[in-house]
PDB file as gemmi writes it, atoms N, CA and C in Angstrom:
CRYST1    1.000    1.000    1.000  90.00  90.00  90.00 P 1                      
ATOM      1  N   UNK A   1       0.843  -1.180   0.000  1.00  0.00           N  
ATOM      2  CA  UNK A   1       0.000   0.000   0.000  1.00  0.00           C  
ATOM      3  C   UNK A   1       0.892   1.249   0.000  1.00  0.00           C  
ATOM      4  N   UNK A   2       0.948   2.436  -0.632  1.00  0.00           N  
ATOM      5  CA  UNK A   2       1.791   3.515  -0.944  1.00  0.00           C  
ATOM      6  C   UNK A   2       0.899   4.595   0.200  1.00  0.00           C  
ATOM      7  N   UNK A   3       1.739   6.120  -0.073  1.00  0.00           N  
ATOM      8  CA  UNK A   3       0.765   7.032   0.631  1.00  0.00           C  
ATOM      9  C   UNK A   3      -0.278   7.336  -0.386  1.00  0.00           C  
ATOM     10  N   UNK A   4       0.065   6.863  -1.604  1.00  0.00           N  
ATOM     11  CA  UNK A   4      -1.355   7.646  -2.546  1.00  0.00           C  
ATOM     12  C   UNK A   4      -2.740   6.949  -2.141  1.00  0.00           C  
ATOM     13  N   UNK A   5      -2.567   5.849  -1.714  1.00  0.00           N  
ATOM     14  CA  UNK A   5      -3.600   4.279  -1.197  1.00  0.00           C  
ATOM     15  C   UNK A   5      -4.656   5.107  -0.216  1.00  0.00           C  
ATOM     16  N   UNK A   6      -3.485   5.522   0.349  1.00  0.00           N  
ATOM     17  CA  UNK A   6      -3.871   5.990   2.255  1.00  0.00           C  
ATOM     18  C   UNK A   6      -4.564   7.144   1.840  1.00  0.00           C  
ATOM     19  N   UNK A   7      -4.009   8.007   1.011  1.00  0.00           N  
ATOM     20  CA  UNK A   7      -5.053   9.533   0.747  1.00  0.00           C  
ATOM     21  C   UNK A   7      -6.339   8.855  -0.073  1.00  0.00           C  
ATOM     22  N   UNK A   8      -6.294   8.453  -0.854  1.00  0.00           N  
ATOM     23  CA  UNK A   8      -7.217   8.046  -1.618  1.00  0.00           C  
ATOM     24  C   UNK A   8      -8.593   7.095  -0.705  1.00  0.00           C  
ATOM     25  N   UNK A   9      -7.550   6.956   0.029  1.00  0.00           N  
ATOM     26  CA  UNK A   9      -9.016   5.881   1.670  1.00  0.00           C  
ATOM     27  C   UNK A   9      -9.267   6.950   2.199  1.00  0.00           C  
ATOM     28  N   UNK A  10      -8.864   8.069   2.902  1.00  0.00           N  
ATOM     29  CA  UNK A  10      -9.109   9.278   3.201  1.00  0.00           C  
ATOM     30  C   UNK A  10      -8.319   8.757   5.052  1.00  0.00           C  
ATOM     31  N   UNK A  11      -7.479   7.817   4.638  1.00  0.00           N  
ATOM     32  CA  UNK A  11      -6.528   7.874   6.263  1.00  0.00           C  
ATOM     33  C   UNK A  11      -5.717   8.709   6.288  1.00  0.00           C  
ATOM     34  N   UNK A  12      -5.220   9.281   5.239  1.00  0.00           N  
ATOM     35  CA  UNK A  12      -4.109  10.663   5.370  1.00  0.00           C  
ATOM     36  C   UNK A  12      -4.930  12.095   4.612  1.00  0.00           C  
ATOM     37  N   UNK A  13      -4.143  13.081   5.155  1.00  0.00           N  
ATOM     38  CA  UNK A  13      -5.058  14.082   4.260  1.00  0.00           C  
ATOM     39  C   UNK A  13      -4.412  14.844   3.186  1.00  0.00           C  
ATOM     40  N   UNK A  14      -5.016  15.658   2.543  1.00  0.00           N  
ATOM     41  CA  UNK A  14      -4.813  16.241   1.419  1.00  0.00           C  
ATOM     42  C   UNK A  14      -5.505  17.165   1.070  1.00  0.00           C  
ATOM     43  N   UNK A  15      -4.649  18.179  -0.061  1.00  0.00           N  
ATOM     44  CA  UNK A  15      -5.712  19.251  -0.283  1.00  0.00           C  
ATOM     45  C   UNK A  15      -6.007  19.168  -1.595  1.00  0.00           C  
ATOM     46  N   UNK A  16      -7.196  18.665  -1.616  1.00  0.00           N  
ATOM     47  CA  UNK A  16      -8.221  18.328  -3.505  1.00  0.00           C  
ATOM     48  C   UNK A  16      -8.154  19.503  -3.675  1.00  0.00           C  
ATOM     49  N   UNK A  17      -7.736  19.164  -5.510  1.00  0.00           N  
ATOM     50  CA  UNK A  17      -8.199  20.160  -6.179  1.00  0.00           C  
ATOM     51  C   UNK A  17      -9.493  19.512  -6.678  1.00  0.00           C  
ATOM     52  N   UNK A  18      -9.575  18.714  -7.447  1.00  0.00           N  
ATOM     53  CA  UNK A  18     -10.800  17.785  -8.028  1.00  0.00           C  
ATOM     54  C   UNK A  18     -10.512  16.094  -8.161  1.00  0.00           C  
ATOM     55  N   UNK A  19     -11.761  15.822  -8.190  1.00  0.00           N  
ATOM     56  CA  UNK A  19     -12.397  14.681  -7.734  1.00  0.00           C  
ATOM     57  C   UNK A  19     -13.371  13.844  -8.549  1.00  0.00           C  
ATOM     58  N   UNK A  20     -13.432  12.456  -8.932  1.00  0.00           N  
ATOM     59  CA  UNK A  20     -13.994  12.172  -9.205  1.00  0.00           C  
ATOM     60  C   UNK A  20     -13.891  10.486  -8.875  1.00  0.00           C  
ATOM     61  N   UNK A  21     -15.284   9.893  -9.642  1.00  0.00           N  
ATOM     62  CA  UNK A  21     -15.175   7.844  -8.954  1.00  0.00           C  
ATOM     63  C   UNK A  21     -13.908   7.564  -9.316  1.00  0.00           C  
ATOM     64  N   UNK A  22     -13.073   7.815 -10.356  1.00  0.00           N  
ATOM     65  CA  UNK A  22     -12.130   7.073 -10.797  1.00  0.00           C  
ATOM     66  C   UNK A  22     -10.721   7.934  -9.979  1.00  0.00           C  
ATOM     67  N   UNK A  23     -10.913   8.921 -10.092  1.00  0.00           N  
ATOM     68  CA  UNK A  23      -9.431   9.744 -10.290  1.00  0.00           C  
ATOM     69  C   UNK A  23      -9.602  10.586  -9.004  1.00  0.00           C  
ATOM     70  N   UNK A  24      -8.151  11.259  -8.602  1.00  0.00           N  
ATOM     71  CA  UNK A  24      -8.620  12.323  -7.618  1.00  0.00           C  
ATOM     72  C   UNK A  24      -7.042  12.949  -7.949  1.00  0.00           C  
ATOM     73  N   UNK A  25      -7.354  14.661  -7.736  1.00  0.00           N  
ATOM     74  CA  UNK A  25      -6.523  15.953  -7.427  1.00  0.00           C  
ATOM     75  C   UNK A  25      -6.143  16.495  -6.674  1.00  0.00           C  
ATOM     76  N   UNK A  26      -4.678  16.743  -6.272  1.00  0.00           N  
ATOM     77  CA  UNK A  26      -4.711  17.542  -5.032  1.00  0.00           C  
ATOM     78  C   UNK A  26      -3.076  17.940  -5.174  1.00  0.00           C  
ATOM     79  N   UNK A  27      -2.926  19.000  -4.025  1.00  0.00           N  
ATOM     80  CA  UNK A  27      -1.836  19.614  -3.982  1.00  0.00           C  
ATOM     81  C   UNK A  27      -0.907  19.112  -3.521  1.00  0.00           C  
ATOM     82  N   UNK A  28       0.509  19.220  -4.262  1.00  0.00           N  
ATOM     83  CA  UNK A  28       2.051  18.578  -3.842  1.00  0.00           C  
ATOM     84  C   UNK A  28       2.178  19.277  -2.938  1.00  0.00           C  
ATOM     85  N   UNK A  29       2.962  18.198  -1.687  1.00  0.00           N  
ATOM     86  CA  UNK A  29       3.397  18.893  -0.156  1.00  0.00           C  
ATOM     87  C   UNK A  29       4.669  19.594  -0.037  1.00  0.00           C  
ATOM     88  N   UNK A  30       5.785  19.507  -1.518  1.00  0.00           N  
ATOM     89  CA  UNK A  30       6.478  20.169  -1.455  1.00  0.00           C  
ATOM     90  C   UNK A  30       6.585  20.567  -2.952  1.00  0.00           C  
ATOM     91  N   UNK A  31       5.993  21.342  -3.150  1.00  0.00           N  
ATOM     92  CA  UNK A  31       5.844  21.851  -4.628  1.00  0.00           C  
ATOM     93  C   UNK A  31       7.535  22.374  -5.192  1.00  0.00           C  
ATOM     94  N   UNK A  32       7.231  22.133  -6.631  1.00  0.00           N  
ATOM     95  CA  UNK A  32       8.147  22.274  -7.525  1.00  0.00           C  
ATOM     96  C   UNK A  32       7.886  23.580  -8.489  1.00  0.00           C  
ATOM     97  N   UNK A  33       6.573  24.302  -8.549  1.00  0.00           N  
ATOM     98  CA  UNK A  33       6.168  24.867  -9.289  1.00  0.00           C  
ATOM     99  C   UNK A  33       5.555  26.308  -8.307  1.00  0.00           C  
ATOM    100  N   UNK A  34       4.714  27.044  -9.003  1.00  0.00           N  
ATOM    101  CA  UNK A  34       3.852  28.054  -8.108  1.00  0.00           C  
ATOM    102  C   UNK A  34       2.141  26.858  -7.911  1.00  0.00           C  
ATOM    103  N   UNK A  35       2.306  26.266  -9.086  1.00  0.00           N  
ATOM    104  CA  UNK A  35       0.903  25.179  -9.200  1.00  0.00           C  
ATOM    105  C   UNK A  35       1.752  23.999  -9.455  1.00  0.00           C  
ATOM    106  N   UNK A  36       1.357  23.062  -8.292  1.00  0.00           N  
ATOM    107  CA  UNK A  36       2.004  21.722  -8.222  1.00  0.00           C  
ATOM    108  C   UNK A  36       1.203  20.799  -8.286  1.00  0.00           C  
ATOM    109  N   UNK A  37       0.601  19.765  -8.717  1.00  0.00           N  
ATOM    110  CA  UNK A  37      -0.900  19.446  -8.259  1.00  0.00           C  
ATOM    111  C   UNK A  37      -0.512  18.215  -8.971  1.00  0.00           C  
ATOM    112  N   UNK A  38      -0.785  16.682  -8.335  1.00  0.00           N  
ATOM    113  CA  UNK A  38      -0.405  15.533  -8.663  1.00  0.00           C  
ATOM    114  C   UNK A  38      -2.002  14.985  -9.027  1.00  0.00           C  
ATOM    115  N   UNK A  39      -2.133  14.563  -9.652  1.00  0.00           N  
ATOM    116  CA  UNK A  39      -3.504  13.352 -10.427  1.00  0.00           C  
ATOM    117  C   UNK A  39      -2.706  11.978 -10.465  1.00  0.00           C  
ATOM    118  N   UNK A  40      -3.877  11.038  -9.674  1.00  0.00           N  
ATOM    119  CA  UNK A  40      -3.754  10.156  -9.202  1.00  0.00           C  
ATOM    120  C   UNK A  40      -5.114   9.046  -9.945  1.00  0.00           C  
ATOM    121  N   UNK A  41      -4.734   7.627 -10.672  1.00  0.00           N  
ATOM    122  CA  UNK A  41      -5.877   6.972 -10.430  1.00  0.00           C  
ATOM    123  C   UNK A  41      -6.569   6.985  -8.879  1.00  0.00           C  
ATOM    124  N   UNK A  42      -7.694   6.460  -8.262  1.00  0.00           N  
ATOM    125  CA  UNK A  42      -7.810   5.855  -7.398  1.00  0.00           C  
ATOM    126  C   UNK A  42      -7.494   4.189  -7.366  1.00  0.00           C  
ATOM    127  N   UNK A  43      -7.732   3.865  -8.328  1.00  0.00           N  
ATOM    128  CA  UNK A  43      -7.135   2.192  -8.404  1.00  0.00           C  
ATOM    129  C   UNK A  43      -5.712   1.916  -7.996  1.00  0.00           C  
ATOM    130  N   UNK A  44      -5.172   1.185  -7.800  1.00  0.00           N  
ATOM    131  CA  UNK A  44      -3.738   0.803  -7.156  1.00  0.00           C  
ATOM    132  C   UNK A  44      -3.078   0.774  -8.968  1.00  0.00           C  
ATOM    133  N   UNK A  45      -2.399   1.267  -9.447  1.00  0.00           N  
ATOM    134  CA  UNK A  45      -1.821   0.954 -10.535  1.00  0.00           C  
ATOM    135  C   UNK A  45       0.129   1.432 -10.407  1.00  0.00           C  
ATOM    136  N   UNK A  46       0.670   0.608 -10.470  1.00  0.00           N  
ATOM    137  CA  UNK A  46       2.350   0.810 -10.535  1.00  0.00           C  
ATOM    138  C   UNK A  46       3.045   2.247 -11.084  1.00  0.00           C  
ATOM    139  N   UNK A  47       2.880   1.874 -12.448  1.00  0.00           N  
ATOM    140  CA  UNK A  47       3.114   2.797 -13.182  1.00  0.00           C  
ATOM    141  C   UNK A  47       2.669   2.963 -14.515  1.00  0.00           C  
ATOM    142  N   UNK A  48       2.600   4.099 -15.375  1.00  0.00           N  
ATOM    143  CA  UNK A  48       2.228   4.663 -16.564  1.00  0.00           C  
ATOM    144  C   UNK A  48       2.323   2.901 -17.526  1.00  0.00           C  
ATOM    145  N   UNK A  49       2.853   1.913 -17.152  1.00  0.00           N  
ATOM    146  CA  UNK A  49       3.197   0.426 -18.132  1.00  0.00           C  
ATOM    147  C   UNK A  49       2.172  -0.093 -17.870  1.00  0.00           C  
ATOM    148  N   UNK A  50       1.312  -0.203 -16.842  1.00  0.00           N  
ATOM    149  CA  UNK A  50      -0.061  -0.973 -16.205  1.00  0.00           C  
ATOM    150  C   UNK A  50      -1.223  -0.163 -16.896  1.00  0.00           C  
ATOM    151  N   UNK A  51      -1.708   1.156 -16.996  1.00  0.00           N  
ATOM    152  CA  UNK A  51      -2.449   1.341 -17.544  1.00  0.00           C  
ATOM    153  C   UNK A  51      -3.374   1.058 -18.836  1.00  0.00           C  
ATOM    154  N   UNK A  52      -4.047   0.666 -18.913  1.00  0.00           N  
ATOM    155  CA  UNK A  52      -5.020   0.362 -20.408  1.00  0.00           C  
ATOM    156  C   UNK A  52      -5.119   1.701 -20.973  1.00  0.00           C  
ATOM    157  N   UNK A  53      -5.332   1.625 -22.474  1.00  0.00           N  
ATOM    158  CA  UNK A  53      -5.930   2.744 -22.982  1.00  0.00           C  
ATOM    159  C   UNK A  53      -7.105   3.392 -22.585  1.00  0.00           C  
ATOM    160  N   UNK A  54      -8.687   2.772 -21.952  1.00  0.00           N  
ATOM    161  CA  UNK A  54      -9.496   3.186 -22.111  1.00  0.00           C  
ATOM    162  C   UNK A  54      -9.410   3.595 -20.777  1.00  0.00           C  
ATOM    163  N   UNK A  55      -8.421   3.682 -19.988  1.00  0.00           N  
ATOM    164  CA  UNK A  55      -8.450   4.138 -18.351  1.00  0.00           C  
ATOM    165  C   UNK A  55      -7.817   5.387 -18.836  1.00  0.00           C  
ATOM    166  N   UNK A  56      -6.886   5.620 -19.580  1.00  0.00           N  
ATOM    167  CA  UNK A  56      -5.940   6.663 -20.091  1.00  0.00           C  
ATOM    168  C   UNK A  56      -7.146   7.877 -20.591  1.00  0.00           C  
ATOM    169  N   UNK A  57      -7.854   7.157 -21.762  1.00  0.00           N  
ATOM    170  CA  UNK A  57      -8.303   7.963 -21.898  1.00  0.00           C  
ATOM    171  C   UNK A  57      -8.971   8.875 -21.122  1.00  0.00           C  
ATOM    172  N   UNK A  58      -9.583   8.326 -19.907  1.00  0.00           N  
ATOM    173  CA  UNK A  58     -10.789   8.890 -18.871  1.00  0.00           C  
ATOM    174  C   UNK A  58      -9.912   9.805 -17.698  1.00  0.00           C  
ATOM    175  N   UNK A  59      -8.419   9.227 -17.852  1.00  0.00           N  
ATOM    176  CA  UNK A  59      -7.586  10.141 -16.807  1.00  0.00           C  
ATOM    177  C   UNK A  59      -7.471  11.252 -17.782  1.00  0.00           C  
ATOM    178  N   UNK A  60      -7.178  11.335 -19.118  1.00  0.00           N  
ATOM    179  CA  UNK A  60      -6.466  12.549 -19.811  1.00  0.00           C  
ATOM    180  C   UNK A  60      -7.729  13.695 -19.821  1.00  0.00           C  
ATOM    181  N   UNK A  61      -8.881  13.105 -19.941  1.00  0.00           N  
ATOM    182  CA  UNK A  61      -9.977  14.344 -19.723  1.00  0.00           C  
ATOM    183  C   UNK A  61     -10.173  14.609 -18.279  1.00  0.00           C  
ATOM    184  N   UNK A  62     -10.004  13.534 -17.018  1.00  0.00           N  
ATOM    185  CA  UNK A  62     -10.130  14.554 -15.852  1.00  0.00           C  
ATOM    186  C   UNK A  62      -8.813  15.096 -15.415  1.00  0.00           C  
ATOM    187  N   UNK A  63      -7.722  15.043 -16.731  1.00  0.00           N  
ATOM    188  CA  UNK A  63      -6.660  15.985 -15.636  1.00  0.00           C  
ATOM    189  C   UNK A  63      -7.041  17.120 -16.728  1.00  0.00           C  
ATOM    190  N   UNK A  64      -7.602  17.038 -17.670  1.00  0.00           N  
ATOM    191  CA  UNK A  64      -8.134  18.520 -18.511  1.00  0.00           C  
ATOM    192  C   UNK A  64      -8.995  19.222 -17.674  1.00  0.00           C  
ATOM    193  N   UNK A  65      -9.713  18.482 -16.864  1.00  0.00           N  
ATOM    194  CA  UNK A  65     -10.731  19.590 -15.858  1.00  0.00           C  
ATOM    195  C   UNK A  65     -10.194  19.961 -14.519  1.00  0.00           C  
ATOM    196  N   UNK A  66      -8.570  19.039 -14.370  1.00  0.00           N  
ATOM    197  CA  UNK A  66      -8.034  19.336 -13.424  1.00  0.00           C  
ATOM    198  C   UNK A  66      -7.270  21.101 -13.722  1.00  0.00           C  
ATOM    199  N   UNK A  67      -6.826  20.963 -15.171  1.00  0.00           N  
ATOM    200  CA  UNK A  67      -6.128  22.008 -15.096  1.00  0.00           C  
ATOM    201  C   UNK A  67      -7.298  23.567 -15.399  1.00  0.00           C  
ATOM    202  N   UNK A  68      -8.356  23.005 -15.744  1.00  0.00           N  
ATOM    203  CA  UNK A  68      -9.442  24.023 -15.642  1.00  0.00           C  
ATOM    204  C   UNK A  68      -9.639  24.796 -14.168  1.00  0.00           C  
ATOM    205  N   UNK A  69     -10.348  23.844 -13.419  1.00  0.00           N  
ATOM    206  CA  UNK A  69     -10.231  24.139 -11.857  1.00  0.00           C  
ATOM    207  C   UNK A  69      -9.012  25.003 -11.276  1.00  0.00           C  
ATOM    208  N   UNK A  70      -7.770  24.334 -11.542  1.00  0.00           N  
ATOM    209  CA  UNK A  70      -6.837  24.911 -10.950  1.00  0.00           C  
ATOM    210  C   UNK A  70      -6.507  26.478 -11.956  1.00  0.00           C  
ATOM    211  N   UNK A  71      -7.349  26.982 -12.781  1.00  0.00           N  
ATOM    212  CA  UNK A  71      -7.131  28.213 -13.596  1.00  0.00           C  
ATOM    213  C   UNK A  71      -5.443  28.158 -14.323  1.00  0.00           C  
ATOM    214  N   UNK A  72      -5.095  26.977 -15.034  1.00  0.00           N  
ATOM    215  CA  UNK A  72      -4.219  27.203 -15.710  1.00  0.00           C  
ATOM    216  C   UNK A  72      -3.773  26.413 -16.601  1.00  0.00           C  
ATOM    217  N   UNK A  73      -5.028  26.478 -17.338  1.00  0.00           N  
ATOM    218  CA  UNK A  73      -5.936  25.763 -18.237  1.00  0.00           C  
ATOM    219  C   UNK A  73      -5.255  26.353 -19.787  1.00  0.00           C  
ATOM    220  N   UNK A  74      -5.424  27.725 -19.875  1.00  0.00           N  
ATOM    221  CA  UNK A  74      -4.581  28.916 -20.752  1.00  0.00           C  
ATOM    222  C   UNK A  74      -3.503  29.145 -20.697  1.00  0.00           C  
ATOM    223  N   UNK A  75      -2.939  29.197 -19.879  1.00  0.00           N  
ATOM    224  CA  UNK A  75      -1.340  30.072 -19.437  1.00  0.00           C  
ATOM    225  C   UNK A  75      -0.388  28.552 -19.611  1.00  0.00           C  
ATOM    226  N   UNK A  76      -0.836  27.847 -19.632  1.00  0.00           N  
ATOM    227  CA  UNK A  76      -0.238  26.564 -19.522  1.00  0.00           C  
ATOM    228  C   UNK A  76       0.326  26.059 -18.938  1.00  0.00           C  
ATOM    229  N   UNK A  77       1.014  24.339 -18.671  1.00  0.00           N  
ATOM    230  CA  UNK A  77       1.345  23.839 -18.166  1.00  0.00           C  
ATOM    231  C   UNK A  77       2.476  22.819 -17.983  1.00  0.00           C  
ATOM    232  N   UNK A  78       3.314  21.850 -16.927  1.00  0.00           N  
ATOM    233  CA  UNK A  78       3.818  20.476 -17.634  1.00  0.00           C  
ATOM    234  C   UNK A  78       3.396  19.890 -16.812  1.00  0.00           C  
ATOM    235  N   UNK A  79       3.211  18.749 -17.457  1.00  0.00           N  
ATOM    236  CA  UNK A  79       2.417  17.468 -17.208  1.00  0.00           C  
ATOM    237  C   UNK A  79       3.639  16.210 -17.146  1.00  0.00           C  
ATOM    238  N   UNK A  80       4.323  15.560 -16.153  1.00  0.00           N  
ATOM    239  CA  UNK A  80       4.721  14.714 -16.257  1.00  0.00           C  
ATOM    240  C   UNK A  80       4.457  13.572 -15.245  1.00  0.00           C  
ATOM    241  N   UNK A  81       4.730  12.297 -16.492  1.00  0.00           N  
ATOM    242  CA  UNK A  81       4.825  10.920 -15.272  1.00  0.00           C  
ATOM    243  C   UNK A  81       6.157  10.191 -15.103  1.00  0.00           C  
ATOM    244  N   UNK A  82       7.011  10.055 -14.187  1.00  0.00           N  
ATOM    245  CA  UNK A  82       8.124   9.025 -13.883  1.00  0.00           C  
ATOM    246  C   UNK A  82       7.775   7.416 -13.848  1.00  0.00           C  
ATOM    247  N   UNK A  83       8.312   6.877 -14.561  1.00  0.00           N  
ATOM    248  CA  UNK A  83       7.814   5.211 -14.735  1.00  0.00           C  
ATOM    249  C   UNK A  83       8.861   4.523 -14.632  1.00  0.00           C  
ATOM    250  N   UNK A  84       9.729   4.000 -12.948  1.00  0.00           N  
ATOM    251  CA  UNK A  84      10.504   2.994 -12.796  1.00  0.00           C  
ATOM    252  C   UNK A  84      11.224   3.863 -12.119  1.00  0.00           C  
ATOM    253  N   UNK A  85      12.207   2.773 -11.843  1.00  0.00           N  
ATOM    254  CA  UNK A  85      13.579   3.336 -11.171  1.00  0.00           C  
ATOM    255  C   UNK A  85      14.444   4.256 -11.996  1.00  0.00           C  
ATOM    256  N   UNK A  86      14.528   3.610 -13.326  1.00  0.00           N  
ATOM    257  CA  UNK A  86      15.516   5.110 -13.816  1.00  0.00           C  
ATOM    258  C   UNK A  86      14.747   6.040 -13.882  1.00  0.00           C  
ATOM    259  N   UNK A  87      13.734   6.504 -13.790  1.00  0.00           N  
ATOM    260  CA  UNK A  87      13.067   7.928 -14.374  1.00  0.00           C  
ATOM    261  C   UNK A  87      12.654   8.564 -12.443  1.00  0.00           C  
ATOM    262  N   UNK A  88      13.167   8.256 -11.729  1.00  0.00           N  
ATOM    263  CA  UNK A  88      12.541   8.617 -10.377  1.00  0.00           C  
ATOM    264  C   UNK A  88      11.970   8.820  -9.714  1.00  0.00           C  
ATOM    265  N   UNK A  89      11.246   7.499  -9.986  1.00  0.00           N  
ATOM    266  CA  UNK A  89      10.279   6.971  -9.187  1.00  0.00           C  
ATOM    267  C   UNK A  89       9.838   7.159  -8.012  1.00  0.00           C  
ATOM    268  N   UNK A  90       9.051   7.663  -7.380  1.00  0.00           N  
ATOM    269  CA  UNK A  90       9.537   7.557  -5.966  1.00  0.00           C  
ATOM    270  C   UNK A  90       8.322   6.863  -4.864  1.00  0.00           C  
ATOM    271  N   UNK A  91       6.943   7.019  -5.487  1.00  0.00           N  
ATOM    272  CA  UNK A  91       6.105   6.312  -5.561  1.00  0.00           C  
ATOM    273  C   UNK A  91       5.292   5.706  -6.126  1.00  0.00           C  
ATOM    274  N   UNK A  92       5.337   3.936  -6.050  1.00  0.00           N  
ATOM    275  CA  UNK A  92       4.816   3.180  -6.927  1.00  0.00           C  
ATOM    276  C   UNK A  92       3.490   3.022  -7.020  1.00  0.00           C  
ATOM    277  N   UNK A  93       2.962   4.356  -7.455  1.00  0.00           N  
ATOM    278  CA  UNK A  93       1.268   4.644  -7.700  1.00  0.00           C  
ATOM    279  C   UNK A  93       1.721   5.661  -9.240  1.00  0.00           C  
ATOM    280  N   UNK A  94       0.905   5.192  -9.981  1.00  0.00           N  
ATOM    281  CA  UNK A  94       0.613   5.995 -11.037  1.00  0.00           C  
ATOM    282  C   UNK A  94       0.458   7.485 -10.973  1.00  0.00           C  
ATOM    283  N   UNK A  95       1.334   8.353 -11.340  1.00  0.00           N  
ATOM    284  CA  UNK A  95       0.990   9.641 -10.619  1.00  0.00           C  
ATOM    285  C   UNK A  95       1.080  10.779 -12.064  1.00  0.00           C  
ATOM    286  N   UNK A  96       0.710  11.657 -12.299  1.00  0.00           N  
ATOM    287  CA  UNK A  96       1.303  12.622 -12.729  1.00  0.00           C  
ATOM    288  C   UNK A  96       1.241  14.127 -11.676  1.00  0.00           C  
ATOM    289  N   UNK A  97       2.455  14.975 -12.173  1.00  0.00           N  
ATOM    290  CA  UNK A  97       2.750  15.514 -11.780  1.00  0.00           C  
ATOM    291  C   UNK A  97       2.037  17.248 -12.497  1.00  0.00           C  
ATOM    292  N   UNK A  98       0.804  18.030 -12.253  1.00  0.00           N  
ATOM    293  CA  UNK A  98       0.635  19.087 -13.404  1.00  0.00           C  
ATOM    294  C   UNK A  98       1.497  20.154 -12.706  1.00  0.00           C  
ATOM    295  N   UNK A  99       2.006  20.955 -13.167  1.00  0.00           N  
ATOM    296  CA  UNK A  99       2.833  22.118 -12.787  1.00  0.00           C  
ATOM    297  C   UNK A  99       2.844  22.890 -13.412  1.00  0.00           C  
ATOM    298  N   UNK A 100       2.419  24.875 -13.184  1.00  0.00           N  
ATOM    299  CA  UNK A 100       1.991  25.943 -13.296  1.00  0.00           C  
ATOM    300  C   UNK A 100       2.393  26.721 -12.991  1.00  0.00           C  
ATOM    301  N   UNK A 101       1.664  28.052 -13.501  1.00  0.00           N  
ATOM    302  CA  UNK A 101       1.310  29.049 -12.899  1.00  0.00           C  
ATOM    303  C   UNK A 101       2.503  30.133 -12.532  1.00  0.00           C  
ATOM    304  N   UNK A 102       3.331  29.688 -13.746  1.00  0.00           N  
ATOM    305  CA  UNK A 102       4.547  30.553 -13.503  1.00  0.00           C  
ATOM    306  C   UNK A 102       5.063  30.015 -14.834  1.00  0.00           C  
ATOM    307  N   UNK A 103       5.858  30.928 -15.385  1.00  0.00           N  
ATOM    308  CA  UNK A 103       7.210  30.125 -16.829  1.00  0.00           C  
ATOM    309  C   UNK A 103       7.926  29.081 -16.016  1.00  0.00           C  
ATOM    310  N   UNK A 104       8.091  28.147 -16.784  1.00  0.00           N  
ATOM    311  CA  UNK A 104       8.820  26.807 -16.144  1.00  0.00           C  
ATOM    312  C   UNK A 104       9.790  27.175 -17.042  1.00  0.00           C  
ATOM    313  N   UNK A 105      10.568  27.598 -18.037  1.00  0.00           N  
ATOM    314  CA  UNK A 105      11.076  27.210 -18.925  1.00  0.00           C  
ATOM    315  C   UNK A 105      11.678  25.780 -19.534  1.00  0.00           C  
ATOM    316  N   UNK A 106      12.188  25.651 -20.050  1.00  0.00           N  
ATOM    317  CA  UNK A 106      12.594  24.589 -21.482  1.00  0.00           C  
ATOM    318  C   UNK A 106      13.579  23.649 -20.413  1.00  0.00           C  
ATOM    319  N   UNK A 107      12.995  22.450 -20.744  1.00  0.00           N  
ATOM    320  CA  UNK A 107      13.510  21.329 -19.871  1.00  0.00           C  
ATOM    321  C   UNK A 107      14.800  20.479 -21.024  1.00  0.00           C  
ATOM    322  N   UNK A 108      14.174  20.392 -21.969  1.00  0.00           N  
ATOM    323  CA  UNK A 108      14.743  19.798 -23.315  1.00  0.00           C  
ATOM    324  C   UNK A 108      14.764  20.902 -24.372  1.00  0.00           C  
TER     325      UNK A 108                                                      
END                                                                             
């Protein structure tokens, strides 16, 4: 069981951005960004390799209403997922990472 397990049971807490049966939003405890905000299945899934397409699809439209909610929907965003040990992993829950609300500039 990870901490995403435990928020997602509602034994640890968190601050939602949005919510739904499948998926849930909420704010990174040590942000990287001015808008840090991790999307999470609720299902137990490893990483971005376990997912099906038709789960993908239903996460990629609620992190579109995630970045609505969080107003940075326009100004834009990055969206990333780490999958394994080389990419730095750090918890084995399916996660992405949205980040905002400021110029990030050019990673690559």
């Amino acid at each position: 069981m990870t901490i995403f397990s435990k928020i997602v049971r509602g034994e640890l807490p968190c601050k939602k951005v949005y919510e739904s049966d499948e998926f849930l939003a909420f704010y990174d405890i040590a942000p990287k960004a001015k808008v840090h905000i991790l999307a999470i299945p609720k299902r137990e899934l490893k990483d971005f390799n376990e997912i099906d397409p038709a789960l993908m699809e239903r996460f990629s439209a609620f992190i579109l209403k995630v970045v609505e909610v969080a107003g940075i929907k326009e100004s834009g965003y990055r969206l990333i997922t780490n999958t394994g040990a080389h990419s730095g992993q750090e918890v084995p829950h399916l996660h992405f990472h949205i980040l905002g609300g400021e110029p990030l500039g050019a990673l690559i």
